[in-house]
NUTORSE-645456 format. One line per 3 residues: number of its first residue (from 1); their letters; for each residue x, y, z of C-alpha. Coordinates in steps of 0.1 Angstrom, whole numbers. Each point is the difference from the previous one (the first is absolute). Layout:
<atoms>
NUM	a	X Y Z ~ ...;
</atoms>
This chain:
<atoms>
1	xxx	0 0 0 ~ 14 36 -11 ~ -5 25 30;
4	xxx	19 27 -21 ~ -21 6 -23 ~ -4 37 -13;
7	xxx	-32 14 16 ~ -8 39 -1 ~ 1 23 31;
10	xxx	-29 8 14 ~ -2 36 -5 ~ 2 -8 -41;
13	xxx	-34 -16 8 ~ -10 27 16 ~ 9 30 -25;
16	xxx	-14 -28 -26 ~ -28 1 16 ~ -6 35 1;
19	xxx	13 12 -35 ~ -28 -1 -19 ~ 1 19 -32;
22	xxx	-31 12 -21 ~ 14 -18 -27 ~ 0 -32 20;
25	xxx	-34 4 13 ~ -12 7 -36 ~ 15 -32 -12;
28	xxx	-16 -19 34 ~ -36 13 -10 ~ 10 -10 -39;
31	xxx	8 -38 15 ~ -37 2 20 ~ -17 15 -30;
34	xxx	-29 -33 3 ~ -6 10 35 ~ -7 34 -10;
37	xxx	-22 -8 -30 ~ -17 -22 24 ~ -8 32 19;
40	xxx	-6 25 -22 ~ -25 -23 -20 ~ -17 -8 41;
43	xxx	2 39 0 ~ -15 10 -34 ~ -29 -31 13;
46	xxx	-5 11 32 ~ -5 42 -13 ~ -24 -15 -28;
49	xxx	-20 -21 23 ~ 0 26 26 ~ -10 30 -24;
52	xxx	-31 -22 -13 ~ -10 -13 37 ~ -2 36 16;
55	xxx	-32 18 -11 ~ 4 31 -18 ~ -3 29 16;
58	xxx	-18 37 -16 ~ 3 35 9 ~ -24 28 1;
61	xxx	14 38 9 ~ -25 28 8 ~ 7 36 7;
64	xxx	-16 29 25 ~ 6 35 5 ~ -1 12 37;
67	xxx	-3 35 8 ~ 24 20 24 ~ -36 17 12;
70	xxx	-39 -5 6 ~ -17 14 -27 ~ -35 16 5;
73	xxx	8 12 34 ~ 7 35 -20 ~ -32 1 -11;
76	xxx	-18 2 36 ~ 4 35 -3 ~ 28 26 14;
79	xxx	-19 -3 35 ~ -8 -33 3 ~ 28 -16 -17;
82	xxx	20 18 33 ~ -17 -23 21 ~ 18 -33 -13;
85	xxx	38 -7 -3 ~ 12 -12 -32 ~ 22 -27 3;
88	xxx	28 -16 -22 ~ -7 -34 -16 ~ 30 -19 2;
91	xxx	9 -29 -24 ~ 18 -24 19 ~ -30 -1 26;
94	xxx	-25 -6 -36 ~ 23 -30 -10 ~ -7 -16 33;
97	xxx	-37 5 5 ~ -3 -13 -42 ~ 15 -33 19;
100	xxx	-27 4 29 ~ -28 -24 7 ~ -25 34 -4;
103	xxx	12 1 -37 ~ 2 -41 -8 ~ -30 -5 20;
106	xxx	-26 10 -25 ~ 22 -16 -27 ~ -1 -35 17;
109	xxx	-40 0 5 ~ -5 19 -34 ~ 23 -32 -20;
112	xxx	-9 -30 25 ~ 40 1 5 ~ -5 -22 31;
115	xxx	-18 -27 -24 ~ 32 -22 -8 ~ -4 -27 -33;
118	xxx	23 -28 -6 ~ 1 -32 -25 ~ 19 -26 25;
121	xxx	4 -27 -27 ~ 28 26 -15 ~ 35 -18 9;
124	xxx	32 15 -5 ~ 7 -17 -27 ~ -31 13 -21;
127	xxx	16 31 12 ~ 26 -6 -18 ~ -13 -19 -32;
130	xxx	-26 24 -6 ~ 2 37 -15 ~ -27 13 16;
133	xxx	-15 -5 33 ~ -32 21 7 ~ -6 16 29;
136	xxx	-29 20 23 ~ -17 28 -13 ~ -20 21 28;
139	xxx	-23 26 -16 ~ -33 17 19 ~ -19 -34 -11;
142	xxx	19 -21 24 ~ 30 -21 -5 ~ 8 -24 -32;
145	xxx	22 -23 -13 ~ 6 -18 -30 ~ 14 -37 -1;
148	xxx	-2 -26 -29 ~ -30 -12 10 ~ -19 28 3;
151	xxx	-4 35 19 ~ -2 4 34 ~ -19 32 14;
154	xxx	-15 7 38 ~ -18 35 5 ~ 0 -2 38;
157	xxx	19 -20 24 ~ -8 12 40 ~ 16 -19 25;
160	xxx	1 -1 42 ~ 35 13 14 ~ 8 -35 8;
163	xxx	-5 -14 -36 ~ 26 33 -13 ~ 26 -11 -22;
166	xxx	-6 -39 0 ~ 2 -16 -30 ~ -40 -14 -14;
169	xxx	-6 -23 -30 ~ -28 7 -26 ~ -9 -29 -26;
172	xxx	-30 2 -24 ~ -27 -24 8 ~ -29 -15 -16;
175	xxx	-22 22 14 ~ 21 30 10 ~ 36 0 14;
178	xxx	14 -14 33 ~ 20 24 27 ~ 22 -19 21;
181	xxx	30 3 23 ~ 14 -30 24 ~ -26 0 22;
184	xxx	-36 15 -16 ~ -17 -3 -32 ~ -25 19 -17;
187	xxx	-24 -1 -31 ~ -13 30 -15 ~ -14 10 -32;
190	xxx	16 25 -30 ~ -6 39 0 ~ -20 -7 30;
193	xxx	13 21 36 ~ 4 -34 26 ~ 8 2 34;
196	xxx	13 -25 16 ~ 10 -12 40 ~ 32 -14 7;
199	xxx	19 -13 29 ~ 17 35 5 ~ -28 24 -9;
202	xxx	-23 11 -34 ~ 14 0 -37 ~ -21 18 -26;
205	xxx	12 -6 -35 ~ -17 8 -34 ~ 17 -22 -29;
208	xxx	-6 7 -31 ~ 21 -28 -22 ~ 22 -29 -1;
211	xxx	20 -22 -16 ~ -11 -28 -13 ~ 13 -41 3;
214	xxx	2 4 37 ~ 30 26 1 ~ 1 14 34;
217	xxx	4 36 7 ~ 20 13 29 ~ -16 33 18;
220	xxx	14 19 31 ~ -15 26 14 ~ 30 25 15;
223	xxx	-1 27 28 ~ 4 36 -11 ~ 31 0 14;
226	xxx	16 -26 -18 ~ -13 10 -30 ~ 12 38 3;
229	xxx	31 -16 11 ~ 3 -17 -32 ~ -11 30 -21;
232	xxx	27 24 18 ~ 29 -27 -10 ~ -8 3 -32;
235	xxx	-7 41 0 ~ 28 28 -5 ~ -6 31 9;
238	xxx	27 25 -7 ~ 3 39 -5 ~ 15 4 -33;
241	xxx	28 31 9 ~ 4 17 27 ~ -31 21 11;
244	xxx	-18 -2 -36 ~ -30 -11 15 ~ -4 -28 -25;
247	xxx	-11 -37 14 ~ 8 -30 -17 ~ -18 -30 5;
250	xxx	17 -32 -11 ~ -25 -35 5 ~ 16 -33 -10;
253	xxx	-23 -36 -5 ~ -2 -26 -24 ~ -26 12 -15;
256	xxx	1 31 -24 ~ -38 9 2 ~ -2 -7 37;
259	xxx	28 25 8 ~ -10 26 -21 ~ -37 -4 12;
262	xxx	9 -2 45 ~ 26 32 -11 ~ -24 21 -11;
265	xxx	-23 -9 25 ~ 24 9 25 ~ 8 34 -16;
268	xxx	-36 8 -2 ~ -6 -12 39 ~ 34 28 5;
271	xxx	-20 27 -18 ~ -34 -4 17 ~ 18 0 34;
274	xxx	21 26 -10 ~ -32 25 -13 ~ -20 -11 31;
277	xxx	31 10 23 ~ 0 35 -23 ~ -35 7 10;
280	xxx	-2 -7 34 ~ 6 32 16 ~ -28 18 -29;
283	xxx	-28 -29 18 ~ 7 10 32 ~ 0 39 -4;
286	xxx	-31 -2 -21 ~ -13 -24 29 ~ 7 23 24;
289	xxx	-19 30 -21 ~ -32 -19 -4 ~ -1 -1 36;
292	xxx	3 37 6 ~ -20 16 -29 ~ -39 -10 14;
295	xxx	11 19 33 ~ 16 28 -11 ~ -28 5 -21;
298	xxx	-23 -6 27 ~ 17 28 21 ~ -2 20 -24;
301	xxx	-37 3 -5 ~ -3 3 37 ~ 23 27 3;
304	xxx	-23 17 -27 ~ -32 -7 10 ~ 13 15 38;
307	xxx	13 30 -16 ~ -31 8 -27 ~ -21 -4 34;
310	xxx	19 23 13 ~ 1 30 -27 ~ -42 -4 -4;
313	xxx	0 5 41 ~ 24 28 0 ~ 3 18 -34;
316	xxx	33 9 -16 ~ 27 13 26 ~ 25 24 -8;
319	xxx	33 -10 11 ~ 25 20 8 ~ 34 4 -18;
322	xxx	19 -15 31 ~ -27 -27 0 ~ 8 -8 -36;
325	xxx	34 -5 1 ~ 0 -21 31 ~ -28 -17 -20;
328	xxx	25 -3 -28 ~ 27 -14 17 ~ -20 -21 22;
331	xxx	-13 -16 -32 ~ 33 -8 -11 ~ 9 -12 32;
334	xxx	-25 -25 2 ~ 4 -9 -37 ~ 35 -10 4;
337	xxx	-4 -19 35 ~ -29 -19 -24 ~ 28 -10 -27;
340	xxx	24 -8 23 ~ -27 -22 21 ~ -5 -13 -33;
343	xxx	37 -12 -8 ~ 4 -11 34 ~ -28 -22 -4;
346	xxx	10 -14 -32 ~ 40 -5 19 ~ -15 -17 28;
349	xxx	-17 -24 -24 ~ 41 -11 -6 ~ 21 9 25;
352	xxx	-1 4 40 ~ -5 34 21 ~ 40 -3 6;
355	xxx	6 4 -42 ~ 23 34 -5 ~ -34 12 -30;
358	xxx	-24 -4 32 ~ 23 18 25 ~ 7 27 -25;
361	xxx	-39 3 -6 ~ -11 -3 34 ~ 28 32 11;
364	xxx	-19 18 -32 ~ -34 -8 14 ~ 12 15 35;
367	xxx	10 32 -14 ~ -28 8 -16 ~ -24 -8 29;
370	xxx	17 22 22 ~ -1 23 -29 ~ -38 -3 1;
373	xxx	-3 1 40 ~ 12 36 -1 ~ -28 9 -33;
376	xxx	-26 -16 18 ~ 5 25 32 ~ 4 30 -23;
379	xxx	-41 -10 -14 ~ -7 -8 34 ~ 1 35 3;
382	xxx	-29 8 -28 ~ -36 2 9 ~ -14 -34 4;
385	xxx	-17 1 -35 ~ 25 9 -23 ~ 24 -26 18;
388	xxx	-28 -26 -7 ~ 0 13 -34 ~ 33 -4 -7;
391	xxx	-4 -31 17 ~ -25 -17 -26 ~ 17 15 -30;
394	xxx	35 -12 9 ~ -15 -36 4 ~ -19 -2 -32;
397	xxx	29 14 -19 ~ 26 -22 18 ~ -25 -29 -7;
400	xxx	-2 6 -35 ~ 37 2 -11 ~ 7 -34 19;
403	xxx	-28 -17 -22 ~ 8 15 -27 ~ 35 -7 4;
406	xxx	-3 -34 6 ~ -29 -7 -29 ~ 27 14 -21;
409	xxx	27 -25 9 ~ -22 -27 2 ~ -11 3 -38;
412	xxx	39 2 -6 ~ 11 -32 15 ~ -31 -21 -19;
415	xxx	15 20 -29 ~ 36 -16 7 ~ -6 -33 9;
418	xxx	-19 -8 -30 ~ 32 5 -20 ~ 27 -8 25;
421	xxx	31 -22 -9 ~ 19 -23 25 ~ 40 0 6;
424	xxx	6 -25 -30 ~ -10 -3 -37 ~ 6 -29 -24;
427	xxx	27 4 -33 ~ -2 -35 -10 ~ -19 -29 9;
430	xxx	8 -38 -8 ~ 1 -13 -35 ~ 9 -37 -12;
433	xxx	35 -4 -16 ~ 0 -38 5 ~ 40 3 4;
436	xxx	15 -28 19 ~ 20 14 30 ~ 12 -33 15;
439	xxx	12 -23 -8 ~ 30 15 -21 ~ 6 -32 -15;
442	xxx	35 13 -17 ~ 11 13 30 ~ -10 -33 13;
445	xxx	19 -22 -28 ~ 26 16 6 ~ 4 5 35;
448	xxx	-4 -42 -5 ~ 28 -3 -19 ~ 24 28 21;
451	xxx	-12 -29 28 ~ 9 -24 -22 ~ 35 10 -7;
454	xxx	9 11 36 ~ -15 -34 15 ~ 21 -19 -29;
457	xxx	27 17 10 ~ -3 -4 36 ~ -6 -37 -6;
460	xxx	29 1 -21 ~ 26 16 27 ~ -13 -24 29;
463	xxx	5 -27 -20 ~ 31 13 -1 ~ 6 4 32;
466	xxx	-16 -31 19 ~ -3 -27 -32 ~ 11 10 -30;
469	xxx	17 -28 -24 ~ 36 0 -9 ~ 9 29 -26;
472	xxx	24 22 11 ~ 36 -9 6 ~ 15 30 14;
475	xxx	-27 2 27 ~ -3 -37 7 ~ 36 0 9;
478	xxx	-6 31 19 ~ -32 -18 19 ~ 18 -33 6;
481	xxx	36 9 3 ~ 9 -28 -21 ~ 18 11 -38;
484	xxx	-17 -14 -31 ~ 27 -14 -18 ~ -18 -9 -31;
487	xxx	-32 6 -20 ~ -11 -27 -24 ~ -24 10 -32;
490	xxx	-27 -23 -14 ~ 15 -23 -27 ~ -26 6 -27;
493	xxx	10 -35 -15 ~ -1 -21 28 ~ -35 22 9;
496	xxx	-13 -13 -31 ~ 11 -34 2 ~ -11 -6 33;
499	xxx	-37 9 -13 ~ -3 -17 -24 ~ 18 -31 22;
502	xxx	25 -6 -31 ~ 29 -6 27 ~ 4 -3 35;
505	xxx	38 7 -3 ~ 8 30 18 ~ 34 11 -8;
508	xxx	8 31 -21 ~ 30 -12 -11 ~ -20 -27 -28;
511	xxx	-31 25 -5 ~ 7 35 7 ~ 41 6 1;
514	xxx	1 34 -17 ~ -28 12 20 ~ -2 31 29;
517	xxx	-6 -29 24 ~ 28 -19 -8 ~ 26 28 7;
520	xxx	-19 11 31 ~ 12 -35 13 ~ 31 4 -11;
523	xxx	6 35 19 ~ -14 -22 32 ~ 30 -21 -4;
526	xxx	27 27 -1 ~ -15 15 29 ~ 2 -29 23;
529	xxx	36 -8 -15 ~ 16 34 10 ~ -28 12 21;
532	xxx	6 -29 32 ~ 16 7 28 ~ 43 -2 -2;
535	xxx	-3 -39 8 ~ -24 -6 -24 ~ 21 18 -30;
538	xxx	25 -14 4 ~ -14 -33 -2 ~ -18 12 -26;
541	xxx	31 13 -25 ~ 15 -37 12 ~ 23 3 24;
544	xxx	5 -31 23 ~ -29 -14 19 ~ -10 -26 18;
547	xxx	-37 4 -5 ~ -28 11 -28 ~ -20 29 4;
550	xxx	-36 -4 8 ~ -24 23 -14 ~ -40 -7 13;
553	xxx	-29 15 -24 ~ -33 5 20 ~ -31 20 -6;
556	xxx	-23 16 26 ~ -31 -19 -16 ~ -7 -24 -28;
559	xxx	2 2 -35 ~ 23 34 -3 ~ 28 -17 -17;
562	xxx	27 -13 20 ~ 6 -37 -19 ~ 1 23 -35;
565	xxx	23 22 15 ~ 21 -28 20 ~ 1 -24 -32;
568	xxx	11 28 -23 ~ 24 15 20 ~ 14 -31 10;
571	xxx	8 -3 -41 ~ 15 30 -7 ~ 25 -8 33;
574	xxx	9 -30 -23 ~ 19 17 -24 ~ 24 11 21;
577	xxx	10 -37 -1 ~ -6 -8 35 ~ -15 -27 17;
580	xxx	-36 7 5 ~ -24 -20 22 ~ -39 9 1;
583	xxx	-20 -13 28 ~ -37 0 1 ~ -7 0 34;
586	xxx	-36 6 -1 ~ -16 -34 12 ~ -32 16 -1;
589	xxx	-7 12 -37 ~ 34 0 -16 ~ -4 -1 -40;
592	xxx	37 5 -10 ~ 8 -39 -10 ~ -28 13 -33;
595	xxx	23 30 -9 ~ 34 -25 -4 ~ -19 -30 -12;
598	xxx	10 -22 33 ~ -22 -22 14 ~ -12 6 34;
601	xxx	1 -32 17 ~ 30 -2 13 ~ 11 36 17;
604	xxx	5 16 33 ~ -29 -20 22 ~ 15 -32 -11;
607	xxx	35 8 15 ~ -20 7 34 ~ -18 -29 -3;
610	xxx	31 -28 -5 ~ -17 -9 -33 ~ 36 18 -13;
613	xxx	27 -7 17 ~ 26 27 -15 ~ 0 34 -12;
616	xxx	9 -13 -36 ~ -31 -21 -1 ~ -21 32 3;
619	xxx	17 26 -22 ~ -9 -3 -40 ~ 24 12 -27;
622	xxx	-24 26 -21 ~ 3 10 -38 ~ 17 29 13;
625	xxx	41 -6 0 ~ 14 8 37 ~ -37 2 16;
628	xxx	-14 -34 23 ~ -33 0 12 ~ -15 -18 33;
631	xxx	-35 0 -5 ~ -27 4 28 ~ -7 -39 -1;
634	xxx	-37 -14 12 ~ -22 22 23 ~ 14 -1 37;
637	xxx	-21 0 28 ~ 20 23 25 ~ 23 21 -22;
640	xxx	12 26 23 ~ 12 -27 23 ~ 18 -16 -27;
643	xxx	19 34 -8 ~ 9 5 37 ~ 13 -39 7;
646	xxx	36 -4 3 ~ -2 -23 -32 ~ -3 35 -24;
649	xxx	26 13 20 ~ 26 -24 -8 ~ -13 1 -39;
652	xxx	5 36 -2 ~ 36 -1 12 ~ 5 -29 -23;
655	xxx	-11 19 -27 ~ 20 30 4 ~ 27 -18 -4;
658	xxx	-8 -11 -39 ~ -17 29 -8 ~ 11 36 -8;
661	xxx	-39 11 -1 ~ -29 -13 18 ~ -33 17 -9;
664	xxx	-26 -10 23 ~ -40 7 -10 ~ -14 3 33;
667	xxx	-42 -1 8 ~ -14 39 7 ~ 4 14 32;
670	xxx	-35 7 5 ~ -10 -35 -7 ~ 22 -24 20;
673	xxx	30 5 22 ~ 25 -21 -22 ~ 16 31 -13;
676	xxx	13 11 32 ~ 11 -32 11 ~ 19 -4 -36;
679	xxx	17 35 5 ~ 25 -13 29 ~ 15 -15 -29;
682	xxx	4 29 -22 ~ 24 25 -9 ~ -23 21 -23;
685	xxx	-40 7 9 ~ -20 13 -31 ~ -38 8 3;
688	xxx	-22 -5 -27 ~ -24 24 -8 ~ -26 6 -30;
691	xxx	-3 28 -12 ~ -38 17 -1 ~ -10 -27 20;
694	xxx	3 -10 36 ~ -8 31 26 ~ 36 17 12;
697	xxx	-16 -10 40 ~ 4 -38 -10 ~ 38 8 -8;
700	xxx	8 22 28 ~ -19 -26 22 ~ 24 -31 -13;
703	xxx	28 20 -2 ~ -10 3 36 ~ 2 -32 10;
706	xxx	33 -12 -15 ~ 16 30 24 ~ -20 -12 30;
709	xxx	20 -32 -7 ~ 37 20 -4 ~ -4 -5 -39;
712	xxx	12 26 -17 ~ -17 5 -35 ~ 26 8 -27;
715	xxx	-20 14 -29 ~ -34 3 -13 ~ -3 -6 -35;
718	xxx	-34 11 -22 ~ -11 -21 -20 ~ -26 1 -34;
721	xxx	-1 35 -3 ~ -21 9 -31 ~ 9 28 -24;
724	xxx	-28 24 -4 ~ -3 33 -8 ~ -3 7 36;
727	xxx	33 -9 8 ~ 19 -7 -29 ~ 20 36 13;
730	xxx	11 -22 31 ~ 32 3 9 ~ 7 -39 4;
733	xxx	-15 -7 -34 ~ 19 25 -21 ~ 32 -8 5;
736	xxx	-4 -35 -2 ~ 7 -8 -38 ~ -2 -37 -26;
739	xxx	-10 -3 -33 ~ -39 -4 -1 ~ -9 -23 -25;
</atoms>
């Protein structure tokens, strides 16, 4: 056994290992390039299926205006518009109460959103196979839905709280249709309103069709709030800019008509809200006016009739010029405490006492009654009748401007509301464009294949990594530490012969002699002559020794090559006109005795078993001048303990002394344990490898074992390595040269 074998330092591995050019990995993805078809065909698959399974999806897009203020509110009139504050409409709040339950409210009873239709005999795969699957239609009919057997269509669907969003089952009957769930059933009859009792409260349902053959017809009935949940997941509202005042409403569904039908609902429901929010505060003042007019007017008739009373009693009274004016200025007095009365009622209808309008009115109101306090002791001073005069006049005049006044406003406000405008307006409603928005199928297909190509690839590298098959020879030497001293190409000739099974001879040197594969042997042999330890050199260039050199060929599993490789090398070693011995020492499944036309029943298991007595009754002279051959001999029963008795011993050393060569073909690693009992008598330990073919984790793993058993493996040598144009620019291949025939 050689111990001195060549093996490279551990930080090679390890920079091996890491130096991993792009041109390297582009040639590693180029090797795996049926792993990443696989994928990228799985990919395009998958992104086709997947685009036809997913339903498609539609888009409707409304717009709205909203003002920045209240219109109409101008229009009141310059002393009653004073009364209310005009307030700003801001559009953010508008985009949240569109996506209120006081907007989709009317929508969902106006549709029957909350009536839900399904066809349950649609699998996935008809989702798949089919181009077209139909869906629900709500309209202000009812619900509907059209399947292959017919059309579906309930008008009215009432359930109890406790039967909200379970799932029913309507199939046509002879008579009428069936309502079912998994614990009630019902009968009723077509465009007929039936109520019905359950387990967990009424149902009322009016149907108006079905299918036919029995097809059964899923119905829910949802809550509101599920179904304006489901409605605001598929609704955008967005400002478009910043502080346009322009709305855009965006509803998505599977259905083109449907989502163009619930968005215009939903923009009308905004607008109605909007204009009913707008006129509000006219209702209320107007309200408020209709109260006061019949009693105003009523005081004023009485303050009339008392004053009229008064005139036939006393005649006309001539007042004085100091009377007049504090008649005058009385009047306006009490004319303005009357508006301001007037605007503090109309406040208080709004705000509290504690509002800054009705503080500032109330301080207004106090001035003016003091004001009035100090005229009313100047009269006091009059005679009694002309103070009573002035009295009357000042209440029927004071009387009359108030009714007058407010008659005047009153007619003003109907005038208003009649044409008054809300905050919002609409600049484009829904229309049908029947444009798919989703799926994108090529962004689809091709996000497949990106998948496709990156999974291949991923594949690709852990194969690498954790399994990948024997291919490179730079980093397999880096990743087992172990130099690959040769690289063996497919012999096209012997390729061919061995299909059509024209020749079971195996040697180059008769078939294939000018060939790539013949001088890749050849190279093998001058590196084990001047590439073996000093010992083994000079043995080798033949300078006295006392014993042969032993060279052992072994593979990590079966059928990689190692008898091709051991028979043929073992050949060219003969012309160097030395003694060569071959010994197949695979009990098991050895097959060399074919390849040197020697027959097999006489070999290495005979010697063990005393049916030969001597070495030369074992070993066969072979077609082949300077090369003898001991065969495997007849299946043994315990091989491994034949290889480790002391009986192969002593035929080993016997051997090395007749012998300048002794090749031994050894069983795989992997597969018996021969091969590391065989290498105690070797000088030279050369695994076997295919190339393409067994995972690199096998060899690492027998490599492995020979060095838990202090075997030192010599060389690796590669062998059937097929020129493509994948890597027909390989290093190892290139340079090897012969004349192709």
């Amino acid at each position: 056994m050689n111990t001195d074998s060549k093996k490279l330092p551990e930080s090679t591995s390890e920079q091996g290992s890491d130096q991993l050019d792009l041109v390297g990995l582009l040639k590693l993805l180029q090797r795996g390039w049926k792993v990443m078809l696989f994928f990228v065909v799985l990919g395009l698959a998958v992104a086709i299926l997947y685009s036809r399974y997913v339903t498609p999806i539609f888009e409707s897009e409304a717009l709205i205006q909203v003002n920045e203020k209240s219109q109409g509110i101008s229009g009141l009139g310059e002393n009653i518009s004073k009364l209310i504050e005009e307030e700003d409409s801001k559009s953010q709040a508008e985009t949240e109460l569109i996506k209120s339950r006081m907007v989709l409210d009317p929508v969902v009873n106006l549709l029957h959103l909350q009536i839900r239709l399904s066809d349950p005999t649609i699998s996935s795969v008809d989702r798949i196979t089919k181009d077209r699957i139909d869906t629900q239609v709500n309209t202000t009919a009812g619900a509907a839905l059209e399947t292959e057997n017919g059309r579906a269509q309930v008008t009215q669907f009432d359930v109890a709280p406790d039967y909200l969003d379970q799932s029913f089952t309507l199939v046509r009957s002879a008579t009428g249709f069936i309502l079912s769930n998994n614990l009630d059933e019902f009968k009723g009859q077509f465009n007929q309103p039936q109520k019905f009792i359950g387990a967990a409260g009424s149902i009322e349902i009016t149907v108006a069709d079905l299918p036919n053959s029995q097809q059964p017809i899923a119905i829910t009935k949802q809550s509101i709030q599920f179904t304006t949940n489901e409605i605001n997941s598929r609704l955008t509202v967005i400002e478009k800019g910043d502080l346009s005042g322009i709305i855009q409403l965006s509803l998505t569904g599977s259905n083109q008509q449907q989502v163009s039908s619930i968005l215009k609902e939903i923009v009308i429901s905004y607008v109605d809200q909007s204009e009913s929010r707008g006129s509000e505060e006219t209702t209320k003042t107007i309200a408020f006016m209709e109260t006061q007019i019949p009693a105003l007017k009523k005081k004023l008739e009485t303050s009339e009739a008392v004053f009229n009373n008064f005139r036939e009693k006393y005649g006309t009274i001539d007042v004085g010029r100091e009377a007049e004016l504090l008649l005058t200025e009385n009047a306006q007095i009490n004319t303005q405490l009357n508006e301001l009365k007037l605007k503090k009622a109309d406040l208080t209808t709004y705000y509290t006492e504690e509002h800054p309008l009705v503080i500032q009115i109330n301080d207004q109101l106090k001035v003016l009654n003091n004001r009035k306090r100090v005229i009313d002791n100047t009269v006091t001073g009059l005679p009694e009748i002309q103070r009573e005069f002035l009295q009357l006049s000042e209440d029927v005049a004071i009387n009359r401007e108030i009714y007058l006044t407010m008659l005047k406003n009153y007619e003003q406000l109907k005038i208003v509301k009649a044409g008054q405008i809300g905050y919002t307006r609409i600049v484009d409603l829904p229309v049908n464009t029947y444009a798919l928005v989703a799926p994108n199928k090529p962004l689809i297909i091709a996000i497949g294949l990106l998948l496709g190509v990156l999974l291949g690839a991923i594949s690709v590298l852990f194969g690498t990594l954790f399994g990948s098959a024997v291919k490179d020879p730079n980093g397999l030497e880096a990743r087992m530490g172990v130099p690959v001293l040769a690289i063996i190409p497919r012999s096209k000739s012997l390729k061919r012969l061995a299909k059509g099974k024209k020749s079971t001879d195996r040697l180059l040197t008769y078939i294939d002699h000018n060939s790539l594969s013949y001088e890749a042997i050849k190279s093998l042999r001058t590196y084990l002559l001047f590439g073996l330890p000093a010992q083994g050199k000079a043995r080798a260039v033949g300078a006295d020794h006392t014993r042969g050199s032993v060279i052992l060929i072994t593979g990590e599993s079966p059928n990689v090559g190692k008898s091709f490789i051991c028979a043929n090398l073992a050949e060219v070693f003969a012309h160097l006109d030395k003694k060569i011995l071959i010994i197949d020492a695979d009990m098991r499944m050895g097959n060399l005795h074919s390849t040197f036309a020697v027959e097999q029943n006489i070999g290495l298991a005979e010697y063990f078993t005393q049916e030969a007595d001597s070495v030369s009754s074992i070993t066969h002279t072979t077609p082949i001048d300077n090369i003898d051959f001991i065969p495997r001999g007849h299946n043994a029963h315990n091989p491994s303990a034949l290889l480790a008795s002391d009986r192969f011993s002593e035929l080993m050393a016997d051997l090395k002394g007749h012998y300048d060569y002794i090749f031994i073909d050894s069983p795989p690693v992997l597969a018996a344990s021969d091969a590391v009992i065989l290498s105690n008598y070797a000088d030279t330990v050369l695994m076997v490898t295919k190339y393409d073919d067994p995972l690199e984790g096998q060899l690492a793993y027998a490599i492995k074992q020979m060095n838990k058993a202090n075997i030192n493996v010599d060389g690796i040598v590669i062998n059937d390595m097929q020129q493509s144009k994948k890597n027909k620019h390989s290093y190892y291949y290139s340079y090897a040269y012969g004349k192709n025939q």
